[in-house]
C-alpha positions as CSV (number, residue, x, y, z in Angstrom):
1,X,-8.4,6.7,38.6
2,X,-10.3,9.8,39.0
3,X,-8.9,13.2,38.1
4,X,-9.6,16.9,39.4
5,X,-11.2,19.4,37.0
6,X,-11.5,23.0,37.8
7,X,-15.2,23.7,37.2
8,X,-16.3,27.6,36.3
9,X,-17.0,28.5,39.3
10,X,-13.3,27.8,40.0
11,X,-13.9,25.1,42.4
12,X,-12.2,21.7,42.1
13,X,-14.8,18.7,41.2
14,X,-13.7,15.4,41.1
15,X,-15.0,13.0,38.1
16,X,-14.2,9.9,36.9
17,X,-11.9,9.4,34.1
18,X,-13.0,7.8,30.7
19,X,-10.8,5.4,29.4
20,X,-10.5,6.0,25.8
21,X,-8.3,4.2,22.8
22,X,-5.4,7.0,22.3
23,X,-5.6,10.8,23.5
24,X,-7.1,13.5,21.5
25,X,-5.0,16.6,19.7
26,X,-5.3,19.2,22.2
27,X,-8.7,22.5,21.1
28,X,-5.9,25.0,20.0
29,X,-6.6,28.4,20.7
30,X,-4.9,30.1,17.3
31,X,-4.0,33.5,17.0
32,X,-7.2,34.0,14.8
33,X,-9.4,33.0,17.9
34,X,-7.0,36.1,20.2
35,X,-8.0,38.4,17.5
36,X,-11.4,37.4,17.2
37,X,-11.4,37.6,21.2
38,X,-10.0,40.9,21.2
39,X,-13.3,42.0,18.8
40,X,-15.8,40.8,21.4
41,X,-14.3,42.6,24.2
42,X,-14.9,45.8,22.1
43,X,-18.2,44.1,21.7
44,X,-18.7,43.7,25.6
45,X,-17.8,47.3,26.4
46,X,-19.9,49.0,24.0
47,X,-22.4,46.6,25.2
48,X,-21.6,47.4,29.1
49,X,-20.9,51.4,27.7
50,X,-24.5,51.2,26.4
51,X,-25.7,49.8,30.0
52,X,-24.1,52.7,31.9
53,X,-25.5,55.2,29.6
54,X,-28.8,54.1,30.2
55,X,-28.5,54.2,34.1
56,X,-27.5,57.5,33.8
57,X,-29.8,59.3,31.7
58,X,-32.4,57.0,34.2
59,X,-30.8,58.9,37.2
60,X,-31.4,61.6,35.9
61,X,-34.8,61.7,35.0
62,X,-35.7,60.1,38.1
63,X,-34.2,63.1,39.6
64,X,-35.6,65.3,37.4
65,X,-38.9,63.9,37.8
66,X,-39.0,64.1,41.7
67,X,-37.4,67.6,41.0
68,X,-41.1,68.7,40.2
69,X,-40.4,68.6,36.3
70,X,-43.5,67.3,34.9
71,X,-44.3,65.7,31.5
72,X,-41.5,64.0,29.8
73,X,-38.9,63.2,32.7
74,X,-41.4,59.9,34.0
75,X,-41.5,58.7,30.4
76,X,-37.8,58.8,30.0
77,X,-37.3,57.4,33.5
78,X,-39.7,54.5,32.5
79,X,-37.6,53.8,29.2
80,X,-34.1,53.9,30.8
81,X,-35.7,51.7,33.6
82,X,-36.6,49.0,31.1
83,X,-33.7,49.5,28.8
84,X,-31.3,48.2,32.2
85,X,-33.7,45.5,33.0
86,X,-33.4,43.9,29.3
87,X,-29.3,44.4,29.1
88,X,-29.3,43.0,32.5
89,X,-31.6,40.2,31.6
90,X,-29.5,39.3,28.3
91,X,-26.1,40.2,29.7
92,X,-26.8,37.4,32.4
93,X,-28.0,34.6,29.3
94,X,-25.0,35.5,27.6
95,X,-23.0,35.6,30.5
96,X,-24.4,32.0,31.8
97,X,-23.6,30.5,28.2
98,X,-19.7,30.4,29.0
99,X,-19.5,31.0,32.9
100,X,-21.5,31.7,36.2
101,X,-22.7,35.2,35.9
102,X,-20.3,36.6,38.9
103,X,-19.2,33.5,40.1
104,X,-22.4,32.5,41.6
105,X,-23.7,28.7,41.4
106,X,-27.0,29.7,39.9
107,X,-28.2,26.4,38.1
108,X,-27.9,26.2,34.7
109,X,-25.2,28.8,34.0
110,X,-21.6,27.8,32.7
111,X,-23.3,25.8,30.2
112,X,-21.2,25.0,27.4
113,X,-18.2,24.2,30.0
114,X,-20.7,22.3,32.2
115,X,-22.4,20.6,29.3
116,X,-19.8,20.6,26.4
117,X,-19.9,16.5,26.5
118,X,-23.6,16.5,26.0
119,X,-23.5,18.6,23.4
120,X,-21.4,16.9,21.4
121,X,-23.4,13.8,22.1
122,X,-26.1,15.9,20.4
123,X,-24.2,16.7,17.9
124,X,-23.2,13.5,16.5
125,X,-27.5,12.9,16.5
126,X,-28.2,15.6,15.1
127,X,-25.8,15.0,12.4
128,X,-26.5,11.3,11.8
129,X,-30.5,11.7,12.1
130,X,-30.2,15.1,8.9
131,X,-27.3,13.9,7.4
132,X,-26.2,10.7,7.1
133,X,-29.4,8.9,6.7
134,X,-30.3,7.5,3.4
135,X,-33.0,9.6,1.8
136,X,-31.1,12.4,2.7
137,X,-27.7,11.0,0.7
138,X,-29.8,9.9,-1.8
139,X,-31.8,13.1,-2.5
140,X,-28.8,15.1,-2.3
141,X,-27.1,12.7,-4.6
142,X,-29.3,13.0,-6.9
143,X,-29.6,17.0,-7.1
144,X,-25.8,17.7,-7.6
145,X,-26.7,15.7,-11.4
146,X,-22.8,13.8,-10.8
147,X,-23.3,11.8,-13.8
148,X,-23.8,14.7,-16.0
149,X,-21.0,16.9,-14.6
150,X,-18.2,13.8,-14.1
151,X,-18.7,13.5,-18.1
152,X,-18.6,17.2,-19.2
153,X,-15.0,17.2,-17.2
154,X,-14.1,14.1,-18.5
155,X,-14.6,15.3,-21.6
156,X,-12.1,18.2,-21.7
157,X,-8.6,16.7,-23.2
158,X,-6.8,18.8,-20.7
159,X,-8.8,17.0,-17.5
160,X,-8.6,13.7,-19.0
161,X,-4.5,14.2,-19.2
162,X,-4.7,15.1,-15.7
163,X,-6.6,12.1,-14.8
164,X,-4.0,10.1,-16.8
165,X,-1.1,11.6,-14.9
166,X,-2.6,11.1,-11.9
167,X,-3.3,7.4,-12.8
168,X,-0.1,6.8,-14.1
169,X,1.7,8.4,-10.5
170,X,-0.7,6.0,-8.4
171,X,0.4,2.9,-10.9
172,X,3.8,3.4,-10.5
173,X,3.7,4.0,-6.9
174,X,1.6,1.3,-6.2
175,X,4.5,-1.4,-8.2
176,X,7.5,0.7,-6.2
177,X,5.9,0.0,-3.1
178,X,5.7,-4.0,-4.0
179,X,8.2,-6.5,-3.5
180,X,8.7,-8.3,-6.0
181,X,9.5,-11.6,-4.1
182,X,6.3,-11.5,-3.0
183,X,4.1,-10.4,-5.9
184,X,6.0,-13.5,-7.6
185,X,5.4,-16.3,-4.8
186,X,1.6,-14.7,-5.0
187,X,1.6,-15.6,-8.7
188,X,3.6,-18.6,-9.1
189,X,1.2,-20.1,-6.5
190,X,-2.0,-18.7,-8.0
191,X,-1.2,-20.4,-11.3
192,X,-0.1,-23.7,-10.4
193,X,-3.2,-24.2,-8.6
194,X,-5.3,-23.0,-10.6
195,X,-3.3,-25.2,-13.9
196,X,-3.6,-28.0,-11.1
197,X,-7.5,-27.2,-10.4
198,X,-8.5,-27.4,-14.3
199,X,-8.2,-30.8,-16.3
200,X,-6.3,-30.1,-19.7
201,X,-6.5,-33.4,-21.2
202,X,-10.5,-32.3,-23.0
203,X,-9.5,-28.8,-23.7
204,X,-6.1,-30.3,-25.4
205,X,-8.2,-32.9,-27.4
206,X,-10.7,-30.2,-28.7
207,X,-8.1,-28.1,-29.9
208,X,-6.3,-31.1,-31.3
209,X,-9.6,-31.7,-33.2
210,X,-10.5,-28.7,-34.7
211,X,-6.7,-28.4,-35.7
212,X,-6.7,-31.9,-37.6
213,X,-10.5,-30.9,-39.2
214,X,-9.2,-27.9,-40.7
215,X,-6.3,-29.6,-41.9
216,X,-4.2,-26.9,-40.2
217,X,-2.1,-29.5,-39.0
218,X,-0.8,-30.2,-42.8
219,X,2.1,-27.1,-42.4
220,X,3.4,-28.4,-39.1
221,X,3.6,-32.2,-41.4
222,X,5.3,-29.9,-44.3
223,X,7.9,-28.7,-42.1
224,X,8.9,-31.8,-40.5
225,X,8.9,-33.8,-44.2
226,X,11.5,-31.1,-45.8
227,X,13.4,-30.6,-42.7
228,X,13.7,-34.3,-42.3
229,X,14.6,-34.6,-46.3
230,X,17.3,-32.2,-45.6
231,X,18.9,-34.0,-42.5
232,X,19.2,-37.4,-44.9
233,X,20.7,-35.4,-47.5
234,X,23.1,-34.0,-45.4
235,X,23.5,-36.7,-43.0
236,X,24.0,-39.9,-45.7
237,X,26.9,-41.3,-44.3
238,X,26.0,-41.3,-41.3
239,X,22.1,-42.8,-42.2
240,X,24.5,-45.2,-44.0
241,X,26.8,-46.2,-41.5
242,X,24.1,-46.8,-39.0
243,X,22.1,-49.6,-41.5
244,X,25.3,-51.0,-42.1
245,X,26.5,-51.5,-38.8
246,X,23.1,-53.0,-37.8
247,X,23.6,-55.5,-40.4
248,X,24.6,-59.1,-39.3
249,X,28.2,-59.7,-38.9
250,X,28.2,-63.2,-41.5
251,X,27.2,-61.5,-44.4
252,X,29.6,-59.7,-46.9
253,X,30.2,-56.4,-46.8
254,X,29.4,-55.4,-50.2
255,X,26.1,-56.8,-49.9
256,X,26.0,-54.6,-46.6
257,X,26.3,-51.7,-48.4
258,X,24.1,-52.9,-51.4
259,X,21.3,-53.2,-49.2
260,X,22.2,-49.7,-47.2
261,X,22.0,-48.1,-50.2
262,X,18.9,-49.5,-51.0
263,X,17.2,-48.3,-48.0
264,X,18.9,-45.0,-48.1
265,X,17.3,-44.6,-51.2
266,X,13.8,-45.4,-50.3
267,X,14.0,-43.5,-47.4
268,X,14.4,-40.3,-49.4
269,X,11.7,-41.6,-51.9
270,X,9.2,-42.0,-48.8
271,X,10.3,-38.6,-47.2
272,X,10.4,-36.9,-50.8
273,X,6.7,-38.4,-51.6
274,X,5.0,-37.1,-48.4
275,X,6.2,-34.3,-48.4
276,X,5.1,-33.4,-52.1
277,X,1.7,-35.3,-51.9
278,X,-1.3,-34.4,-49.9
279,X,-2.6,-37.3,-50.2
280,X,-0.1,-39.7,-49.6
281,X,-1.1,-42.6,-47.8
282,X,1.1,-41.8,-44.7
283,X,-0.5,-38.4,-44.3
284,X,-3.8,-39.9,-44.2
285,X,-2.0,-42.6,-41.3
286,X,-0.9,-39.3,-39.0
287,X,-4.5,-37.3,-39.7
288,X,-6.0,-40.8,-38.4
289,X,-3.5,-41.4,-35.5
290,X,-4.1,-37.2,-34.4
291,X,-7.7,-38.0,-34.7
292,X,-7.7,-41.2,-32.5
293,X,-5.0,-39.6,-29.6
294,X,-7.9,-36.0,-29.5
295,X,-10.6,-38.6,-28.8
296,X,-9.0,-40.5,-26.4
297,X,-7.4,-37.3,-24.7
298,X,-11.3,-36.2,-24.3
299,X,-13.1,-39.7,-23.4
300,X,-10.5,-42.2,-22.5
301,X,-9.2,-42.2,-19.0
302,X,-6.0,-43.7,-19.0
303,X,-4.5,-40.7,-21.3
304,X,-6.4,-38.5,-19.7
305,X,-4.4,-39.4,-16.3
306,X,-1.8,-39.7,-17.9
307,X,-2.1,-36.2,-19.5
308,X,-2.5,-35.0,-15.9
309,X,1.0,-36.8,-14.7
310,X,2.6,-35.0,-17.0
311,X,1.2,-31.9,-16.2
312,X,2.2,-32.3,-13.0
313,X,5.3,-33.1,-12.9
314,X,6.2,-30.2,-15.4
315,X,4.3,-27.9,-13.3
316,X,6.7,-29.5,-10.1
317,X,9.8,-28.8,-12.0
318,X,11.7,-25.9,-10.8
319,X,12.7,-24.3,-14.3
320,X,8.9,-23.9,-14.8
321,X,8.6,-22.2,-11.5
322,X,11.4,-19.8,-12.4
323,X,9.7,-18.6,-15.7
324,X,6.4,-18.6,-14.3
325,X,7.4,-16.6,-11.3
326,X,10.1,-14.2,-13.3
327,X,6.6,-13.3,-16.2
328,X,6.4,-10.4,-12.4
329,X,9.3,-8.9,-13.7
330,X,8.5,-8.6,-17.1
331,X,5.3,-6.9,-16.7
332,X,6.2,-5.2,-13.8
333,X,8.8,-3.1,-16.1
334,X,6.6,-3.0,-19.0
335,X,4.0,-1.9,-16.9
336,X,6.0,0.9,-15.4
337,X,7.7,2.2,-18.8
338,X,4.4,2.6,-20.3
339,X,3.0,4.4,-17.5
340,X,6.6,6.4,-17.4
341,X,5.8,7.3,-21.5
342,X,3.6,10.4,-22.3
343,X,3.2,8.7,-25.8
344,X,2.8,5.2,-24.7
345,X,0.5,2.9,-26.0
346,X,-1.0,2.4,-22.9
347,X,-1.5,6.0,-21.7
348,X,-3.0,7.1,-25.3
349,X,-5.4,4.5,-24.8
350,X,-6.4,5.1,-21.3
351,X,-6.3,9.1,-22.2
352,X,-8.7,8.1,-25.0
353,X,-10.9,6.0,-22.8
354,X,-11.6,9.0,-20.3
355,X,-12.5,11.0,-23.1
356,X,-14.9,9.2,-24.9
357,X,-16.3,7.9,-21.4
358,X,-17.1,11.7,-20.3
359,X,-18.4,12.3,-23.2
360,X,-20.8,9.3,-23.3
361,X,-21.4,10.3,-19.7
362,X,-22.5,13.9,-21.0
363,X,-25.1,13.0,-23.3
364,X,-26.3,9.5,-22.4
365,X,-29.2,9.2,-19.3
366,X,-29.2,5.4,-19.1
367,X,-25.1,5.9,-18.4
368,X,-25.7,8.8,-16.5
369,X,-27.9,6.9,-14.4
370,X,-26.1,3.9,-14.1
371,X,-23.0,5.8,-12.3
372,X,-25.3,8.0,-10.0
373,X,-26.5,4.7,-9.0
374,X,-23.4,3.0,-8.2
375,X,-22.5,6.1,-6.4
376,X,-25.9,6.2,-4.6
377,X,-25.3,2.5,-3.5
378,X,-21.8,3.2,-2.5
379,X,-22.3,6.6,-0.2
380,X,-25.5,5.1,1.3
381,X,-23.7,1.6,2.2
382,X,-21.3,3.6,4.0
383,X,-23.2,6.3,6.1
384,X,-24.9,3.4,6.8
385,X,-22.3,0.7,8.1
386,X,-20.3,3.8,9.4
387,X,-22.9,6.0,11.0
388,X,-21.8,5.3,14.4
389,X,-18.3,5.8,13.7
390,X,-18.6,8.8,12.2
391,X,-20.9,10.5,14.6
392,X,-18.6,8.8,17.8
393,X,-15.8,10.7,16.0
394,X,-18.2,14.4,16.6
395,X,-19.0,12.8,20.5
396,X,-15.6,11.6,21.4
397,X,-13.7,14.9,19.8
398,X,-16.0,17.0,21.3
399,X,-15.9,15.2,24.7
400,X,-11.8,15.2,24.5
401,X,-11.5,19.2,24.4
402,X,-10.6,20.7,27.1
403,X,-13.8,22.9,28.6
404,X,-12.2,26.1,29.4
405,X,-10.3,26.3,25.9
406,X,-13.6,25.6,24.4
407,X,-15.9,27.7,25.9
408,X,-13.6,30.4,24.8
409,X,-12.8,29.5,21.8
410,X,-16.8,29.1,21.1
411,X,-17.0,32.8,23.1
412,X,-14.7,34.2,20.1
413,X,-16.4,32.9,17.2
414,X,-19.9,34.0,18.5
415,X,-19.4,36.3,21.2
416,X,-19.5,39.2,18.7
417,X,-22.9,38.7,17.4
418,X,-24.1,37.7,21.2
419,X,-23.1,41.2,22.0
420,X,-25.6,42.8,19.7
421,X,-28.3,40.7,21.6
422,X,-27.6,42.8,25.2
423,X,-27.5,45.7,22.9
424,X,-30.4,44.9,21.1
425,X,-31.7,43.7,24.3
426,X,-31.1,47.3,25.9
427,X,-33.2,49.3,23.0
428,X,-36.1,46.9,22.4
429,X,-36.7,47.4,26.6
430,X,-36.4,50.7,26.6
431,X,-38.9,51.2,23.8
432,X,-41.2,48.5,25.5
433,X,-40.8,50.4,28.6
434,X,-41.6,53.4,27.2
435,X,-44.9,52.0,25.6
436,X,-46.4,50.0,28.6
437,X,-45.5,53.3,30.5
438,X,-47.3,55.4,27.8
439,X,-50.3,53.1,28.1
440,X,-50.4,52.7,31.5
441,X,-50.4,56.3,32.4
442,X,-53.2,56.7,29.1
443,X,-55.2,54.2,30.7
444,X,-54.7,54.9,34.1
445,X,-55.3,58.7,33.5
């Protein structure tokens, strides 16, 4: 679909649309911009004052001249004349920046309204070719000295607690915003597959290894001997009664007891032996059997895939989903009181961490160096992956204002100084008028 545009000489042109991804914010004209506008109209009427002035006083030497005055009348006449010529001259290149001077169609007038899209094509050049090429980054980079400045701020307690805060506000903010259902399916997930990715049978059997070589094994062997000493103390009868009632049914009962006794007896012996001497024969059976089952968990097969199984199916159960998936919650709140606590461990540390890195960052090149490079790297990758973008958002912006609200908003920012040019533009023609008159008439006698 095409769409009417009034152009500045108010006529209506027809061009085509451009379709583009979602309108543009309209070029608001502010308040500021009417008051700055107001400026350049006292601009253009001193300017225009100026002009009028100088067609007087020409009048009137001309007629003063042709009066029969000699002398000075033809040198003033000869100023004034030049003076108009230059305020006309610049009042029309002003004039023809924001409109056709008088309405007129005169070819390349109205050009910022006329040309506003290819200027901001331009523009986004300009700006990608001086200021988002590499060298240019990198050179400015490099003379701001980041490095050196990041640690001297760093190292001021005051900006290092602000940097904490601020830390602490994005941590917390960052859990708030995450559900929790979903950070624990993420998690659960990630850990079953990776416990289901890595064989634990050789890692188990190592450990098991070094365990039974350092004899580290001997406390877990104490603890089972006395607390299994205890339990027959406590629990004779019952020990008792079980050897009794496994005894045949044909022989007598007193003999039945007799030989419950017995074992009763030697039971506690046995249990009361190992677990008084290292070097009972029964701990050197278990250090043998522990030795034998970490081989076999790191070369033999079999328990290796059985080791797996077991994994597994552990892994499957839904208890050990529940814990795994709940460890979320846990840290979560941890994570989010500590960052809550001014005198938390965590914050003290991280608090303590800016400080000594800004200071390290203050007095150390090599570090120095190092960040400027990563920052380097970073800004570079950037305005170099996103140079288009960036200069397409100067073109399209541009190219999305609205030509009449632009050429006066550009006329009230720099109409002032444009001003000065027709006056300027006045006085330097009237004194070059003057002088090519004075030379001429020298010459010329």
């Amino acid at each position: 679909m095409d769409r009417k545009t009034t152009g500045p000489d108010g006529k209506s042109d027809q061009e085509p649309s451009r379709s583009r991804a979602a309108p543009l914010p309209p070029f608001a004209y502010s308040a500021a911009d009417e008051e700055k506008r107001q400026g350049v109209r006292r601009m253009k009427a001193t300017a225009t004052g100026l002009l009028l002035l100088v067609a007087i006083v020409y009048v009137l030497a001309t007629w003063a001249d042709k009066s029969g005055i000699g002398g000075w009348p033809a040198y003033v006449a000869a100023a004034a004349e030049a003076g108009m010529v230059g305020a006309l001259a610049d009042w029309f290149a002003v004039t023809a920046l924001f409109k056709r001077p008088m309405g007129l169609p005169i070819p390349h007038t109205a050009i910022i309204p006329t040309k506003k899209d290819q200027l901001g094509t331009t523009l986004g050049s300009f700006v990608g070719e001086n200021f988002l090429s590499e060298d240019v980054v990198r050179a400015r980079l490099r003379a701001i000295g980041i490095g050196s400045r990041v640690g001297a701020w760093l190292a001021e307690p005051a900006h290092a607690d602000r940097v904490t805060e601020e830390l602490s506000t994005a941590l917390r903010g960052a859990l708030t915003v995450l559900r929790d259902s979903d950070v624990q399916a993420v998690v659960g997930e990630a850990i079953t597959r990776r416990a289901d990715a890595a064989e634990i049978a050789p890692g188990i059997g190592t450990a098991l290894e070094n365990i039974v070589a350092d004899g580290a094994h001997d406390r877990a062997v104490d603890l089972i001997c006395t607390r299994a000493y205890a339990w027959l103390v406590l629990h004779g009868d019952s020990v008792m009664e079980a050897i009794e009632g496994g005894a045949p049914g044909w022989t007598p009962r007193f003999v039945d007891r007799k030989v419950g006794d017995r074992v009763y007896k030697e039971l506690l012996r046995f249990i009361s032996e190992m677990r008084d001497e290292p070097d009972h024969p029964a701990r050197g059976a278990i250090d043998r059997f522990l030795t034998d089952f970490a081989s076999d968990l790191q070369t033999d097969a079999e328990t290796r895939a059985r080791v797996e199984r077991l994994k597994s199916e552990i892994l499957g159960r839904r208890e050990v989903q529940d814990v795994i998936a709940s460890a979320w919650a846990s840290v979560r709140a941890m994570i989010i009181s500590a960052a809550e606590d001014e005198q938390s461990e965590l914050r003290l540390r991280v608090r303590a961490s800016l400080i000594s890195l800004g200071a390290r960052l203050a007095s150390e090149e090599r570090l120095q160096g190092k960040l400027e490079g990563w920052l380097e790297g970073a800004a570079v990758y950037v305005v170099t992956t996103y140079r288009g973008e960036i200069t397409s958002l100067i073109s399209d912006t541009v190219a999305g204002w609205d030509a009449e609200h632009t050429s006066k908003k550009i006329e009230a920012h720099i109409g002032r100084d444009l001003q000065f040019i027709r006056i300027n533009g006045t006085v330097v023609g009237a004194l070059a008028g003057l002088v090519i008159y004075t030379v001429s008439h020298a010459v010329g006698g």
